[in-house]
N, C-alpha and C positions, 0 to 999 in steps of 0.2 A: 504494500500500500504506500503511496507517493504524498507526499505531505506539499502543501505551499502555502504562502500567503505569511501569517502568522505566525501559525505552527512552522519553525524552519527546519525541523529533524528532517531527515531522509535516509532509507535502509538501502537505498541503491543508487548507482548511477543513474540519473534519467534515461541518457541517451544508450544507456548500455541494454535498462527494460525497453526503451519504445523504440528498440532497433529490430525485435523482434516484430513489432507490426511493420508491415509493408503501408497497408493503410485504415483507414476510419470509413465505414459505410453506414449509413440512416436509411433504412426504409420506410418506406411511406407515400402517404396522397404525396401526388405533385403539387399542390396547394403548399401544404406543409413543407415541404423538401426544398423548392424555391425559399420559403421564407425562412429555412434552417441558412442556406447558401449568401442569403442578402445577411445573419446577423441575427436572427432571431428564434432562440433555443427555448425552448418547451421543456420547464421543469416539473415534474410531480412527486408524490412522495409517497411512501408505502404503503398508507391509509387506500389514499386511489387504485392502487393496485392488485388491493385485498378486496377492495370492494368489486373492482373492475369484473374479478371470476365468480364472485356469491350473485352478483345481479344475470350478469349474463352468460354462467355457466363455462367457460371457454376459458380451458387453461391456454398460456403463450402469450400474449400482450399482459395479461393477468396472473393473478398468483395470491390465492387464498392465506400462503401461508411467509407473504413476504415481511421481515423483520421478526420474523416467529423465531427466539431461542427454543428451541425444541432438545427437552432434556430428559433420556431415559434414565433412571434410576433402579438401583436394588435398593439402598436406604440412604434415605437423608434429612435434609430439614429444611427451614427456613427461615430467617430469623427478622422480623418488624424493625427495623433501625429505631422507628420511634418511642415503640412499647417495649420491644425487646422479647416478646412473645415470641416462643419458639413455634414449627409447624411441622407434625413429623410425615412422611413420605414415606413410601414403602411397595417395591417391584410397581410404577408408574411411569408413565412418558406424561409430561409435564411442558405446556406453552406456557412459554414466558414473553411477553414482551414490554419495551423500555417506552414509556411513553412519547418521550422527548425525539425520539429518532421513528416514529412515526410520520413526523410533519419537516422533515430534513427537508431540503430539496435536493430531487434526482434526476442527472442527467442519464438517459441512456443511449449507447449508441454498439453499433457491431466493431469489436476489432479484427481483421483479418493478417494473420502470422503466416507464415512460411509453409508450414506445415500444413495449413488451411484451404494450399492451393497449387495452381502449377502454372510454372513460366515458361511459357517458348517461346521461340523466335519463327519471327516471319517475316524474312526482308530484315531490315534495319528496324522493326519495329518488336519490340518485347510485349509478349501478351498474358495478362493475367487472366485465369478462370479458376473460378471456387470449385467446391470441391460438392460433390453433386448431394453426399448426405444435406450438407449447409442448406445448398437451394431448396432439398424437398423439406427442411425445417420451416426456412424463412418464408416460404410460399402456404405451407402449413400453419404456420401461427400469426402472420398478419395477412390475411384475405385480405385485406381491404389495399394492402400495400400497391405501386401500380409504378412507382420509381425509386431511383436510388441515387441516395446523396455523397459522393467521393470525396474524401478528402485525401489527399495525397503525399502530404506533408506533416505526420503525424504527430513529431517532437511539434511544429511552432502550433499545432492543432490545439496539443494539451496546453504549450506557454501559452494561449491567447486565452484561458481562464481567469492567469491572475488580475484581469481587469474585473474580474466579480467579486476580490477577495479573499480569504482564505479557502482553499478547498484542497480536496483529498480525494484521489483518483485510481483505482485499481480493475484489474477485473477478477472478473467474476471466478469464486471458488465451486464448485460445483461438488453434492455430497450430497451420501444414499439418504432420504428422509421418508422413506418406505418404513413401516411399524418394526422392521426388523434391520433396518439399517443402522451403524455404526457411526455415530456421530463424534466421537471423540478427538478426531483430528479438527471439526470445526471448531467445538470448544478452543483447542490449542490456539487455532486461528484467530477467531476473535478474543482472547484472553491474553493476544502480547501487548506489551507498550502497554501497561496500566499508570505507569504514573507513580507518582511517592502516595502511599499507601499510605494515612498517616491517624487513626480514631477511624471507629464505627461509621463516620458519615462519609468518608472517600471513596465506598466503593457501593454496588448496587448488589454484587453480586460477589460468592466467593466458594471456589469448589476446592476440593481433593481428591486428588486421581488417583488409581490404584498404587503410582509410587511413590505418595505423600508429597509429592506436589501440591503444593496451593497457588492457583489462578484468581484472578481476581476481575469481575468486570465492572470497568470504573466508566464514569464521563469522558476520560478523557480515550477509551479504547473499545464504547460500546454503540458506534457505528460501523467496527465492521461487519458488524450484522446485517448490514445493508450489502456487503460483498458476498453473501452466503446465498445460495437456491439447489433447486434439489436439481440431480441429474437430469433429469426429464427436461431440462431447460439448455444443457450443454451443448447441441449443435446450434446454438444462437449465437454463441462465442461474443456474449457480451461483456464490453468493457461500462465503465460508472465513473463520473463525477459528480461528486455531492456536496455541499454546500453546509456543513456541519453548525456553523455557526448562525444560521438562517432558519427560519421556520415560516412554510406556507399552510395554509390550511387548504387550499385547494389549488390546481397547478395554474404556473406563473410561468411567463414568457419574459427572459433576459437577455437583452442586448452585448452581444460580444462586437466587435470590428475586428475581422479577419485580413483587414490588409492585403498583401498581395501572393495569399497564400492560394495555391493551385486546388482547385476543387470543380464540381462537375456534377452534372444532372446526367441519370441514364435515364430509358426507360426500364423495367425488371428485366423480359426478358431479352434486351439488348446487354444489359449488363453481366446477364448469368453466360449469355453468350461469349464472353471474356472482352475483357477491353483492353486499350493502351496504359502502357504506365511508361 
């Protein structure tokens, strides 16, 4: 996870993670896609996305169980910061979730890596095409999708954020969230970077693993909960930028200025057909 703004920590090189993307693709109405292209990005936030699948049934743009800490148990507890009332647990799967990182705002968009796809040449000209599980994803979970929005230049892609602020950009972990999947590695995931731990009220949440590890999920490391969705979502190959320090209650449109960064409208299947890079 990519830290800016702000927050100035960083666990990697930028340019070393977003050399792995080739490029950044948005699907969607060409109404939208145009006015992603002019400057103008469409935020939403977990709320909308939970709701998006209970209304209309259709897992893929949506996601019932988006920011759901999802925590199986043999025993445990829970303890009230306020009261201090303990809560005991016992062999349960247990939703949790953070209020505050409900109303985040989320960018989402597709990133496409190496592996994602294949290059060949034709003429002097090098062609990119995806990788065909992707397309029958992408064509599967936005019907309504009709173009696509390229951006080519995916390091000044992610720097043209910091003109919103502090934000945090990663993609997407993907993990079994099936009754009988093994969640242990997300825990690890969203449990790093907690922060000085310092009295009862610095953290929200606080576990022990089978090798007396204690994890701890604080304010300051309990957004990547928003980097978390179950398998079923993995050939989206979605990447995220979020706005951690912002709160919308319903989604909101922010002006970025892309400058004279190289980007492009397809239509879908012009673009699935392979395009120029």
């Amino acid at each position: 996870m990519k830290y800016h703004g702000i927050l100035k920590k960083t666990y990697w090189c930028e340019a070393i993670m977003l050399n792995e993307i080739i490029l950044f693709v948005k699907f969607g109405e060409e109404q939208y896609i145009k006015k992603l292209l002019n400057g103008t990005l469409h935020f939403s936030n977990a709320n909308c996305f939970c709701r998006m699948e209970r209304e209309n049934g259709q897992k893929g743009q949506g996601d019932a169980f988006e920011a759901v800490f999802q925590l199986k148990i043999k025993a445990g507890y829970f303890i009230d910061n306020s009261t201090l009332k303990k809560r005991n647990y016992s062999e349960e799967r247990i939703n949790v979730v953070f209020p505050n990182v409900l109303n985040t705002p989320v960018f989402c968009i597709t990133g496409i890596k190496r592996g994602d796809c294949t290059i060949s040449e034709s003429g002097e000209k090098r062609i990119l095409k995806i990788d065909e599980e992707i397309k029958k994803t992408i064509k599967s979970h936005f019907p309504k999708a009709d173009s696509a929005g390229v951006f080519f230049q995916p390091i000044d892609f992610i720097n043209s954020f910091k003109q919103l602020g502090m934000f945090v950009h990663d993609d997407i972990h993907y993990y079994n969230f099936n009754i009988d999947g093994i969640l242990e590695n997300m825990i690890k995931y969203v449990s790093q970077c907690p922060g000085k731990i310092n009295g009862r009220t610095s953290y929200l949440m606080k576990m022990d693993n089978n090798e007396q590890n204690t994890m701890y999920i604080t304010t300051q490391n309990m957004h990547r909960i928003l980097f978390c969705k179950d398998n079923y979502f993995s050939k989206e190959k979605e990447y995220r930028i979020i706005l951690p320090q912002k709160s919308i209650l319903k989604p909101k449109d922010y002006y970025i200025g892309w400058g004279s960064q190289k980007r492009q409208i397809y239509k879908m299947d012009e673009f699935f057909e392979g395009i120029e890079i």
